[in-house]
N, C-alpha and C positions, 0 to 999 in steps of 0.2 A: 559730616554734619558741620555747619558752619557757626560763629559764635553766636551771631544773631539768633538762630532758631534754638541751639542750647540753652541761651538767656530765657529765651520767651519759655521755655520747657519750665524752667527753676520757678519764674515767675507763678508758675499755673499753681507747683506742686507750693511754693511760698503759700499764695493765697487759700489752698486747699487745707494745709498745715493752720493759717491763723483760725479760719474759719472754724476748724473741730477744737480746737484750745478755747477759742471765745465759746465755742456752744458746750463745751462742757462744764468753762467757768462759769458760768451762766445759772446751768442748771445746777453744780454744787453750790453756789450761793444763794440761791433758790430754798433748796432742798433742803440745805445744813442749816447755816449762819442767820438766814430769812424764816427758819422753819416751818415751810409750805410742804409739808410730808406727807396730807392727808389728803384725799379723794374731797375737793372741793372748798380747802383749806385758799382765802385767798386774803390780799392786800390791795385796798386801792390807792395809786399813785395820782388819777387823774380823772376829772369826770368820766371821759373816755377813755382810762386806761386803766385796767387791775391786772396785778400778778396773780393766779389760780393755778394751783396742780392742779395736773389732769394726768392719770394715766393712761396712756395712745396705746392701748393692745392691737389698733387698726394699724393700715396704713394710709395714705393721703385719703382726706376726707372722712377718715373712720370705716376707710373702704375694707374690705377683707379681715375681718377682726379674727383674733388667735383665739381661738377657744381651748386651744389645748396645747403641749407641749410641742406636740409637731406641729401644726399650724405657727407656732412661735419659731421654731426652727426653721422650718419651708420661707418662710418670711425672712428672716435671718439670710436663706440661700439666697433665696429672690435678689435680694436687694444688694446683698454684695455681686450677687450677677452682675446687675446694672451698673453698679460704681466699679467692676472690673472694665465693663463696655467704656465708660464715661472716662475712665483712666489711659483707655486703648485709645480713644480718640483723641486725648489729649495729646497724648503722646504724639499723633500722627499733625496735630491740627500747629500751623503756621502762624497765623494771626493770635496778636495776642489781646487781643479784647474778644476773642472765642478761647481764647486759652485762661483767661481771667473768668470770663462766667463757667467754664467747665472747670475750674478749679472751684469755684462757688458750691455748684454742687456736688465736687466730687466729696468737698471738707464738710457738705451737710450730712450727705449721706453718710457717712463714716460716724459721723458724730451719733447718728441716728441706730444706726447697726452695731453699735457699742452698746447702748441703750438696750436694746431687745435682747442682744447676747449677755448681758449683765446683769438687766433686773425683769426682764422680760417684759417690758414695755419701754414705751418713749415716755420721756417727762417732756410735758406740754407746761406751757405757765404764761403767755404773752396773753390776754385779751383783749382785745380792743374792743367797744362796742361803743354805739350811739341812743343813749336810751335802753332799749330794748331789742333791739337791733344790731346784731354781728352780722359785720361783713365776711366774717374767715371764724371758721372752728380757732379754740385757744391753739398756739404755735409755739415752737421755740424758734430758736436764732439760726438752727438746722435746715428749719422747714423755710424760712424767709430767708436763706443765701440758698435752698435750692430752687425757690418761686425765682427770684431775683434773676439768676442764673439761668436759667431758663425762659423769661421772658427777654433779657438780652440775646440770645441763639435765637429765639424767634424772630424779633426784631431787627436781626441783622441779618436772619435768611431769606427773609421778607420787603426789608425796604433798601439795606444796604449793597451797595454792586462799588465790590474790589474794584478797584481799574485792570484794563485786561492789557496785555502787552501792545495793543496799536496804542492807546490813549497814553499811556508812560511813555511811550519813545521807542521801546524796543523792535527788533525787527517781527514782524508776523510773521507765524508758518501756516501757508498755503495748506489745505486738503482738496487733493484732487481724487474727485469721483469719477469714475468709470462709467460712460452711461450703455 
């Protein structure tokens, strides 16, 4: 492996590491120091912006909600499933601004599956709203580095084209078919 790809490796698992330190400090200042403890307990910072606990017994969207110990568990497996996947990929992936948003999510997720394995839900507390009007369920800092992180892997699977080895300079290799 050569240093360049080992660098960009460090970089992922850097960015995955700040991201779950920020979203937990987050939530213990929140929860402690803020004393936002209670189901509905909030602080407004800005017309459009209040701090609000919310306990996330779901997962994205309030999708799947735990209603009981195993559904909190299975949820717990689930999602460390995906952030084993998201770690696998990292591992393998080159680029590092695909290595930089899958470090995004891999550090939300983890932050997120601390939560569920710890106190049996996710502490939510970001809200944004416009009036009467949210655009996103309340979020923490977890949930917007794995949105974030995820819309960059889209928008680079999407708009972005690597240069291929003719346009760099390198030599091409031929495929010959057999007709």
């Amino acid at each position: 492996m050569n240093a360049k790809v080992l660098v960009t490796r460090w970089i992922g698992l850097l960015v995955a590491a700040l991201v779950f330190l920020f979203d937990q400090l987050t939530k213990w200042y929140v929860t402690g120091p803020l004393g936002l403890n209670v189901q509905g307990d909030s602080i407004t910072l800005l017309p459009i912006f209040d701090l609000q606990f919310v306990k996330n017994v779901g997962v994205s969207l309030g999708l799947l909600p735990a209603s009981g110990e195993f559904m909190r568990w299975a949820l717990v497996a689930l999602t460390a499933g995906i952030a084993a996947g998201v770690a696998w990929w990292m591992a393998k992936e080159k680029k590092l601004p695909d290595v930089i948003a899958l470090g995004m999510v891999l550090g939300g997720a983890v932050g997120n599956i601390l939560d569920r394995a710890r106190l049996g839900y996710v502490v939510d507390f970001a809200d944004l709203h416009f009036g009467t009007w949210r655009p996103f369920l309340v979020f923490n800092v977890a949930d917007a580095a794995i949105t974030i992180g995820v819309v960059i892997l889209l928008f680079r699977a999407l708009f972005v084209r690597d240069k291929t080895a003719q346009e760099s300079g390198a030599p091409a290799v031929e495929n010959e078919v057999n007709a």
